[in-house]
N, C-alpha and C positions, 0 to 999 in steps of 0.2 A: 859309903857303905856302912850298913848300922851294926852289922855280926852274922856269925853263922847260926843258919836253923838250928832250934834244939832240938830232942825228942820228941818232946812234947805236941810241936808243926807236924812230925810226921805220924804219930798216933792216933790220927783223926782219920773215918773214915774217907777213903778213896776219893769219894765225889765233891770233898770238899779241899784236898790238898791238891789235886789235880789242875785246879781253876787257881789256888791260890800261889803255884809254884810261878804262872806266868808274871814274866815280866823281873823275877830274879835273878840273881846271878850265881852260875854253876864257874865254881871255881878250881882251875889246875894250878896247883904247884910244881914249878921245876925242880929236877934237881941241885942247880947253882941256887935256890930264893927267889927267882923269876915267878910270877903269877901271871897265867891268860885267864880273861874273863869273859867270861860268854853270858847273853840274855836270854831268858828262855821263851821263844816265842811260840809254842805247841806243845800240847798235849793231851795224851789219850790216858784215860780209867778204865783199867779191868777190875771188875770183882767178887774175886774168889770163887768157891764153886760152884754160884748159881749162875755164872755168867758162861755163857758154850764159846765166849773170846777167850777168856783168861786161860789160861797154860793150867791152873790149878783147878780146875773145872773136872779134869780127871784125875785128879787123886795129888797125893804128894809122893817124889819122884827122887831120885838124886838131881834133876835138871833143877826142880820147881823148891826144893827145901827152902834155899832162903825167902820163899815168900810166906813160908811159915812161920818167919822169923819177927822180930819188933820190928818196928816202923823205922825209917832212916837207912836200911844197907841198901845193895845195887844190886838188881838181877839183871844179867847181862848173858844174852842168848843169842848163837850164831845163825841166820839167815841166809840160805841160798851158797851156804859155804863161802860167803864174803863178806857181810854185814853184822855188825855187832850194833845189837840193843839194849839200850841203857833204859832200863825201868828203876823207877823206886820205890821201895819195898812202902806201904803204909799201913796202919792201923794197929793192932799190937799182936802178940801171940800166938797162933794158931788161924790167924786171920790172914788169909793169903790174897791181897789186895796190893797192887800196884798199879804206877802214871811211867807210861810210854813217854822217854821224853820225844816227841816226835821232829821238832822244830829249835832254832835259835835264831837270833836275830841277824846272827852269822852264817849259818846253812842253814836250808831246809830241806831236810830228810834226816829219817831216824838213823839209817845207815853213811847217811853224808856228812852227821853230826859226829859221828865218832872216829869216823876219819880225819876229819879236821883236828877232831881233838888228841888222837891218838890210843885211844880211848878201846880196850879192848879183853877177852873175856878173863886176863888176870883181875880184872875190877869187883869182879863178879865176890858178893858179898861184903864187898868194902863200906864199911861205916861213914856216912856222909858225916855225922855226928863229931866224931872224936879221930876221921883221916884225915892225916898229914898230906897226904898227895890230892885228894881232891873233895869240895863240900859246895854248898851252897848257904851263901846271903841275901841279905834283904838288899835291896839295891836303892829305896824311899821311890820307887816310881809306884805312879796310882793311874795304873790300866784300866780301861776298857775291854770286855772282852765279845768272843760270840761261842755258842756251843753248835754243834752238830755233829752227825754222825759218824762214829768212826770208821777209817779205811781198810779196804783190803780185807773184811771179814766176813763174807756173804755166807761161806764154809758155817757160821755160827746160828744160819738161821733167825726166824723170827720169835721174839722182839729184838734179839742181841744184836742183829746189823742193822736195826737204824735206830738205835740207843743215840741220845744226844750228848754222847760222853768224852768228843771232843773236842778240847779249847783254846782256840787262838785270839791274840791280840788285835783288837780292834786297830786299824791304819789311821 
């Protein structure tokens, strides 16, 4: 493991940290010093309010703030009154862009991942950057990936549901 992501990784727009988060590692810290380390096998690009996917698309919200925030915190939004989704926040100020982590190389699913991890909506604006409890590193692997369209958003109409702005690891 080479170090955790700076700012700097998640200050770039959406469509490019999205592809680039696969295949690294999202890291928990335990309480006792224990670390689990998960690979990130999926992920989805929302961005901002041109996109009729993205949460920020209608405005900024008390839900939607931290995606108005710098690049690197967690937006983490409840599902179906079960599921908790772990986005992260990209590109800088005012720029309300986030990556769905949707997959790991440990679960797949966006709400199956957070379960596993424990993972849940106290996260919500947590700095990957500079948090003691959870971030993400380079892992040195050099993926393959494929893009296509993301799930579960037809509600968003055309062109936003068949945008090719989801990315997994090539097998």
């Amino acid at each position: 493991m080479e170090g955790r992501l700076d700012r700097q990784f998640y200050r770039r727009d959406v469509l490019e940290v999205a592809p680039a988060l696969l295949g690294k590692h999202l890291v928990l810290a335990g309480e006792e010093g224990q670390r689990s380390v998960y690979t990130i096998s999926e992920t989805e690009a929302y961005r901002g309010g041109e996109d009729r996917a993205c949460h920020a698309n209608k405005g900024r919200t008390a839900r939607t703030e931290v995606m108005f925030g710098d690049g690197g915190q967690l937006y983490m939004y409840l599902i179906y009154g079960m599921y908790w989704m772990m986005n992260i926040v990209t590109a800088g100020q005012g720029i309300p862009q986030a990556v769905l982590i949707r997959g790991l190389k440990e679960a797949a699913g966006p709400g199956r991942l957070t379960r596993l991890m424990g993972v849940d909506g106290s996260y919500y604006g947590e700095d990957l950057v500079a948090s003691r409890r959870i971030w993400i590193e380079e892992s040195g692997l050099n993926l393959s990936y494929s893009a296509g369209p993301r799930i579960g958003i037809d509600y968003a109409g055309d062109p936003w549901k068949d945008m090719p702005w989801r990315f997994t690891i090539n097998p």
